[in-house]
C-alpha positions in Angstrom: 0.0 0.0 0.0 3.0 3.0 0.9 2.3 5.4 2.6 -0.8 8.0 0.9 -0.4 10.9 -1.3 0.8 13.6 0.8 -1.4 15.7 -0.9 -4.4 14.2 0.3 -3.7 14.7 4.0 -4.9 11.2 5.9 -6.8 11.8 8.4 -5.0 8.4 10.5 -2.8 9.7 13.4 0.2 6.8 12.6 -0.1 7.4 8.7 0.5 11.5 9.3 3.1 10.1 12.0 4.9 7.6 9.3 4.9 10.5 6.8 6.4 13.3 9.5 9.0 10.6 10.1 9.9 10.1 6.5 9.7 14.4 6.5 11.7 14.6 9.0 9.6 16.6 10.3 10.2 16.4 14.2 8.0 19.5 14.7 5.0 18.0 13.3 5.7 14.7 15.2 5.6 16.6 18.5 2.5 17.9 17.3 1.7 14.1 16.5 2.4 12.8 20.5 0.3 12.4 23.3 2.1 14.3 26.0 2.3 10.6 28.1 4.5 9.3 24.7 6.6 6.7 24.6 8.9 5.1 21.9 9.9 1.4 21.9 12.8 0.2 20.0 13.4 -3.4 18.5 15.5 -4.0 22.0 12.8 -3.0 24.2 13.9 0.1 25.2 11.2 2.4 26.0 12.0 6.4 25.3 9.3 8.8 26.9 8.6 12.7 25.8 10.5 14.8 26.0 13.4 12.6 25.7 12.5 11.0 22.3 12.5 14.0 20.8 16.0 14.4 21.2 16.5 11.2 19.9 14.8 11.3 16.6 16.6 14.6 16.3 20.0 12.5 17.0 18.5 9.7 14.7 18.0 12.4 11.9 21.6 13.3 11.9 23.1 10.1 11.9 20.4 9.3 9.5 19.8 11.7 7.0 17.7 10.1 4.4 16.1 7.6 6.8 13.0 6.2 5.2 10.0 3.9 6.1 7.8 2.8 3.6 4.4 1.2 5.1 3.4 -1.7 3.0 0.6 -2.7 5.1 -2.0 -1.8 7.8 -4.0 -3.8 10.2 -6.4 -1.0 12.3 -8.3 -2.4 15.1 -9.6 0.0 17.8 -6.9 2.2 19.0 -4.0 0.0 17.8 -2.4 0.4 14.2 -0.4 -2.6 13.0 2.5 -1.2 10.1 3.8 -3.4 7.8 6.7 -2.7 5.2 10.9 -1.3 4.9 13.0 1.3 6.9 16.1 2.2 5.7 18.8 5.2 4.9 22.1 5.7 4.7 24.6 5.9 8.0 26.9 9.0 8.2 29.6 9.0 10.9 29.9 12.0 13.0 31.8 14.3 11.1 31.8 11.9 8.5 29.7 12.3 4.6 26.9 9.8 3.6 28.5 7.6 1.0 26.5 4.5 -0.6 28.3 1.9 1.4 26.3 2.9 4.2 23.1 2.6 2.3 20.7 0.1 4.3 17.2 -1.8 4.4 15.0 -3.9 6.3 12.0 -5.0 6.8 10.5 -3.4 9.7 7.0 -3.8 11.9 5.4 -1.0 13.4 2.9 -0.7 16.6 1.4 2.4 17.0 -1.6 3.1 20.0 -3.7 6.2 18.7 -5.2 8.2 21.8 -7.3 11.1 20.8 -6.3 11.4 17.4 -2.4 11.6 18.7 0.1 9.2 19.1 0.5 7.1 22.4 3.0 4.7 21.4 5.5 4.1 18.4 6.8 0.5 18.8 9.1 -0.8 15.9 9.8 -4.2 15.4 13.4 -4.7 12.8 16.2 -6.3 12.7 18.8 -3.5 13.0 22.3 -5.8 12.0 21.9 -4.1 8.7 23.1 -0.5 10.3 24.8 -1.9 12.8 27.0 -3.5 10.1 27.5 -0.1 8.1 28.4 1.4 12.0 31.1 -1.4 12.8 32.4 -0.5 9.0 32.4 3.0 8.9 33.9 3.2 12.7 36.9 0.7 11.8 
């Protein structure tokens, strides 16, 4: 499915939260988060406000062209289920992005909608791939 025409505004909170995160838009995420949010990584690491958004601003940087591409969504009450890819390219600090670094997987994504904001972004993905390109580019 990937994610909707940007042009046609969707009205789901984790489709305009997938599309702020491919924008890189960490205002409009904010805007997107419950004040009680909290983000889960693949380890189980839970990251509340206002903490996370320091980290996707981190993420961004070390990240530059990160991407997720939704193939699929399951919607039952309040919980979103995201199916599809995440990827970008690694740049060291004080490094430049070069294609070596490029990377991809396939990623799940949990999202609890509260009030037409979102609660919770958990991602489920295997992250070797960038860990690889870290290990490589820090050698």
């Amino acid at each position: 499915m990937g994610l909707p025409d940007a042009r046609k505004k969707p009205k789901d909170p984790a489709i305009q939260f997938a599309q702020r995160i491919n924008d890189h838009d960490l205002v409009g995420l904010v805007r997107l988060m419950t004040p009680d949010h909290v983000f889960t990584d693949s380890l189980g690491t839970r990251t509340p406000r206002p903490a996370i958004e320091h980290g996707w601003r981190e993420y961004f940087g070390m990240v530059p062209d990160y991407w997720i591409k939704i193939d699929e969504v399951f919607s039952e009450g309040d919980t979103r289920l995201l199916v599809g890819r995440a990827g970008g390219t690694y740049v060291p600090e004080g490094g430049n992005a070069t294609p070596k670094n490029r990377w991809e997987t396939r990623a799940v994504w949990i999202a609890r909608i509260r009030g037409n904001k979102v609660a919770e972004w958990r991602i489920y993905s295997d992250n070797e791939p960038i860990r690889q390109r870290m290990r490589e580019a820090n050698s």
